[in-house]
N, C-alpha and C positions, 0 to 999 in steps of 0.2 A: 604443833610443829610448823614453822614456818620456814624450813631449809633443811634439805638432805644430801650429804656428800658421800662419794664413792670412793673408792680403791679401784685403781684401775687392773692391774694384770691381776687373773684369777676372780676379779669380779664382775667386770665388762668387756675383760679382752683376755685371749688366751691365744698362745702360739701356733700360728697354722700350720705349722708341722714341727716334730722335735728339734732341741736349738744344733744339735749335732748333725742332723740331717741337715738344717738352713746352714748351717757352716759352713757344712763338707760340699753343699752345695754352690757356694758360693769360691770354695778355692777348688770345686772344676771349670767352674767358667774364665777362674786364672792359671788355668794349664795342671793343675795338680791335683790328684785322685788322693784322698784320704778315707781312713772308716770314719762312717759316724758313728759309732758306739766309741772307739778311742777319746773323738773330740768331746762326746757328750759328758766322760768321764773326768777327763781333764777340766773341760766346763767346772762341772757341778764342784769338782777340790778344789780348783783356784777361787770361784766365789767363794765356798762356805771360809775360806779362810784368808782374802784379801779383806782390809778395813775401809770401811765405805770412804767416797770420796767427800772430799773436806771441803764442797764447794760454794757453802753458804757465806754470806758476809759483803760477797762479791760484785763488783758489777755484770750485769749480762753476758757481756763480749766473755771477760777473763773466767765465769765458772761457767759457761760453756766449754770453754779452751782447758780447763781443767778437769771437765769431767769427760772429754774427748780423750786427753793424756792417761787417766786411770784406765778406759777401757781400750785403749793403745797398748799399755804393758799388760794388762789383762789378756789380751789376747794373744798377743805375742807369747806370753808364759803357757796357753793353749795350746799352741800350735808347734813349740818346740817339744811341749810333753806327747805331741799325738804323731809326733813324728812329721810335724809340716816343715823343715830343716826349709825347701826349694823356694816357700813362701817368706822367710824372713830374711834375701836375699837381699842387698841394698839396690833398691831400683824395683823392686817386686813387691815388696813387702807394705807402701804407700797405696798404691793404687788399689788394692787387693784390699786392705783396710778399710781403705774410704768407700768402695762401693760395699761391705759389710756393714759398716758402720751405718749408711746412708739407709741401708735395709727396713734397718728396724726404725726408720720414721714413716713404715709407710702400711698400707693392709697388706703389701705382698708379704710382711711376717707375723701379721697379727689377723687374728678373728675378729668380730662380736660374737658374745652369747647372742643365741635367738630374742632373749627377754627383755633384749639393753633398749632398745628405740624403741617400741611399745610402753616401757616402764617410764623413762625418759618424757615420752610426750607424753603421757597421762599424767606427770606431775608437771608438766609444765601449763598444761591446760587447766588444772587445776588453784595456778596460780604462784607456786610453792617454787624456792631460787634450789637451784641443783649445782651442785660442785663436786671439783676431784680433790682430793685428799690422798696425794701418793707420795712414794720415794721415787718414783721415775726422774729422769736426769732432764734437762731441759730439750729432748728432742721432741717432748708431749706436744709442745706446739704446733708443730709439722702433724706429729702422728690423730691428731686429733681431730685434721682438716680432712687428713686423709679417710680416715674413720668416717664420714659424717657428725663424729659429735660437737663438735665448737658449734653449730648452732643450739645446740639442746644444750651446754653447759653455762651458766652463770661466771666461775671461777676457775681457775686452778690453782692449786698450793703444793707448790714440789720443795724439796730443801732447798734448794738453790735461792729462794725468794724467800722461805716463812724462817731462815735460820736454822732449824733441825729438820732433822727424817721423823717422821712416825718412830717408835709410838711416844714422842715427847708431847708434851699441852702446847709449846707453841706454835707447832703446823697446824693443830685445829685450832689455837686461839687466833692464827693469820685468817683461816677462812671464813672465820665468824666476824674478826673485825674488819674484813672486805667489804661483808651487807650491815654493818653497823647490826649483829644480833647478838644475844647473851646465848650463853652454851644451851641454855635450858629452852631454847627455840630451834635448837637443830639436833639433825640426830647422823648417825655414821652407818655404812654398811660395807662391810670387807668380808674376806676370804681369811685372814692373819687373827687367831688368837689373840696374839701378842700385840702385833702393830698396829691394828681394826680395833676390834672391839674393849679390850684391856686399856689401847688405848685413846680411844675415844669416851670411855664413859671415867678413864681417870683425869679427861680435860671438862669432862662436867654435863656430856652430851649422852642423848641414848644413843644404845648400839646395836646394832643385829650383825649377828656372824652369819657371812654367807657359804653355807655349807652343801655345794651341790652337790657331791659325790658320795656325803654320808659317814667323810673321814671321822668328825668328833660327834657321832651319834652318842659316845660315850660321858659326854661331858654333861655335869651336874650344874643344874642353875645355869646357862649359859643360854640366851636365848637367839635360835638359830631357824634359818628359814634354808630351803632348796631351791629355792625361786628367788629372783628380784621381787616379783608381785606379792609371794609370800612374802617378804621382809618389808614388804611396804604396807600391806593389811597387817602384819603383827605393831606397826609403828604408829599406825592411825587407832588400834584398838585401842594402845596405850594412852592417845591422847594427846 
């Protein structure tokens, strides 16, 4: 193995507090009290059933500008279902946006796991190129200075730049052909079934599903660690 990529939310970053709670928190600091359990709710139906954004293909500037506009009506469809009527005011409703928006490029909405910068430099020490492999929207760049990890990372491959989201072959055939490697020199580690490991071992890479809570104890044949460091000794045993 001469290259290992990551999935970022759920596998080295998770939210530092619920997104209804950072919502609600953010439209009191523009004058207006909401529940977060409404907004949370509102949340999780307008993702499970908005169609991801179309941003690839594009120059920098314009799928920027495009995936800022998806999560513009996205939220606005939020915040009229949660009852934020006073937030989508004309005159109200920009500034309020943009410091939400501007949020989540930064650690004020995000964690590390304990195991990410440990796991991190000990393959970097070891010689071995690290990359991200996610569906995140092009804010990764900011969020990642903020993080500490741009110095630990080799790459990023978000759809905006490799053409598809996960789990397609050509987000991991982008990150392989960055470091000029064939699939069968890298391997993948995610949190996603589907998007991680399904699809990285059907772009030709090993996979380990990173499973820290123990959701898919159930799953046959699926090779799964609870730890970064577990997924990294199960991927050196392989070879």
């Amino acid at each position: 193995m001469k290259a290992l990529f990551f999935d970022l939310v759920g596998t080295l970053v998770e939210p530092g507090s619920g997104i209804g709670d950072q919502y609600a928190g953010v439209a009191r600091r523009h004058g207006v009290g909401l529940d977060a359990g409404a907004i949370e709710i509102a949340f999780a139906r307008e993702m499970a059933s908005t169609p991801a954004v179309q941003a690839w293909g594009l120059p920098r500037a314009e799928a920027e500008g495009a995936e800022r506009g998806w999560w513009r009506d996205l939220v606005q469809r939020v915040f009229a279902a949660a009852g934020g009527d006073d937030l989508l005011r004309p005159g109200r409703f920009e500034p309020f946006f943009e410091d939400l928006y501007q949020r989540f490029t930064t650690g004020d909405a995000w964690r590390l796991y304990p195991d990410v910068l440990p796991t991190l430099d000990g393959l970097k020490a070891r010689g071995l190129v690290t990359g991200l492999v996610t569906n995140y929207d092009s804010r990764i760049y900011r969020l990642v200075e903020s993080l500490g990890l741009a110095p630990r990372l080799d790459s990023i491959s978000i759809p905006a730049t490799a053409g598809a989201p996960k789990p397609a072959r050509a987000i991991f055939a982008h990150a392989l052909r960055g470091h000029g490697l064939a699939p069968a020199d890298a391997a993948h580690v995610g949190d996603s079934i589907g998007d991680d490991y399904e699809g990285a071992l059907g772009a030709g890479l090993e996979a380990v599903l990173l499973d820290r809570d123990g959701r898919h104890a159930a799953l046959a044949g699926v090779r799964r660690a609870r730890t970064l460091d577990e997924a990294v000794e199960l991927l050196r045993a392989q070879g």
